[in-house]
N, C-alpha and C positions, 0 to 999 in steps of 0.2 A: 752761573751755578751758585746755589746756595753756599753758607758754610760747613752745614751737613754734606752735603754731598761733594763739597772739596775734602774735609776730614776724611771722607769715605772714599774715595779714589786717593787718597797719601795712603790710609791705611792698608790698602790693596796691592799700592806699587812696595810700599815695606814688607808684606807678606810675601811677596814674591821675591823682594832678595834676600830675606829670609830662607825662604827655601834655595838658593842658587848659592849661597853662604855655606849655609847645611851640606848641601852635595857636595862642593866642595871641599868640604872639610872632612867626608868622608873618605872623596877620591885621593885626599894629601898623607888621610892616617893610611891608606894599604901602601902608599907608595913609601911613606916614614921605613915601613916593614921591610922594603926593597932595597933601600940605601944601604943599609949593611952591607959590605963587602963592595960598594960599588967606587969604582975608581973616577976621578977626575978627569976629563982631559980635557979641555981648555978653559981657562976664565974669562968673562964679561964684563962689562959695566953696566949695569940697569941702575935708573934713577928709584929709587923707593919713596913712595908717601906713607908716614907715619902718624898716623892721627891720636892725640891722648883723650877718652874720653873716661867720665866719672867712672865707668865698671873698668877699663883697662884701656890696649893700646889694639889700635888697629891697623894693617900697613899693606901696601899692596905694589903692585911695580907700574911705571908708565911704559906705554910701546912695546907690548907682549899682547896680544891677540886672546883675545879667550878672559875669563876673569879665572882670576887669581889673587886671594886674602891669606892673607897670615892677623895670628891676633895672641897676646901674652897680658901678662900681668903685670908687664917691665914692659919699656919700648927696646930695651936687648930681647925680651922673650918674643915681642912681634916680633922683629927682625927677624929672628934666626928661624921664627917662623913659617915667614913670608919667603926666604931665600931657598926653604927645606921643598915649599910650598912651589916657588917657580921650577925646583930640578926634577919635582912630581908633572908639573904639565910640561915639561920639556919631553920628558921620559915618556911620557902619554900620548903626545899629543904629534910629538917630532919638533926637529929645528925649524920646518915651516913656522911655528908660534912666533917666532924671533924674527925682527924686521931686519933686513940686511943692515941698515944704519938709524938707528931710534930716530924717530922725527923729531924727538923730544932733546932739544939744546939745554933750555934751563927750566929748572920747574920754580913758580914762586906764589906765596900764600899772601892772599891780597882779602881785603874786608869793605865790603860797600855798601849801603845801603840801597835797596831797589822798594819801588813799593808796591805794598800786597792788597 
C-alpha cells in the first residue's frame, strides 16, 4: 500500500475513535447528571492509564470491558474524570463490565523502535 493510502486508512481508524470518544463522552455527561445523590457501596482497584499530551491529559482504565475515557486539562482532572467515567458504564452497563479478578497484574510504559 502506498503512503497515500496508509495516511488514509490511519485517518479512517482516527475518525472512527473519534466518534466512539464522542459517544462516550456523551453517555459519561447524562450519567455525571445521575451521581447526585448516589451512594457508594463498595470500592475497587482498577489500574488507570494516564497519557499527557500537548492539548491535555487523557486516561482510561485497563480490564473493564467496553471502552471507557476520561480526559482533563490536569492529569487530577482526567483522573477524576476517568473514575466519574468508569461508575457511568458500571451504572450502564452492569457489574458484568468488571472482570471477576483484572488480568492486568502490572501495567508498564516501555519505548521501542519498530520499523515502518
Amino acid at each position: 500500500m502506498d503512503n497515500i493510502g496508509k495516511l488514509s486508512e490511519r485517518n479512517q481508524q482516527q475518525e472512527i475513535l473519534l466518534r466512539v470518544i464522542n459517544k462516550t463522552t456523551r453517555e459519561h455527561k447524562i450519567c455525571k447528571l445521575n451521581e447526585i445523590g448516589l451512594q457508594r457501596k463498595s470500592m475497587r482497584a482498577i489500574k488507570i492509564i494516564v497519557e499527557k499530551h500537548n492539548d491535555g491529559y487523557v486516561a482510561y482504565p485497563l480490564g473493564i470491558k467496553g471502552v471507557v475515557v476520561g480526559e482533563g486539562d490536569s492529569y487530577e482532572e482526567a483522573l477524576a474524570d476517568v473514575k466519574s467515567a468508569i461508575r457511568c458504564h458500571i451504572e450502564t452497563f452492569g457489574q458484568e463490565v468488571l472482570e471477576e479478578e483484572s488480568p492486568v497484574l502490572e501495567a508498564f510504559v516501555a519505548e521501542a523502535e519498530v520499523p515502518i
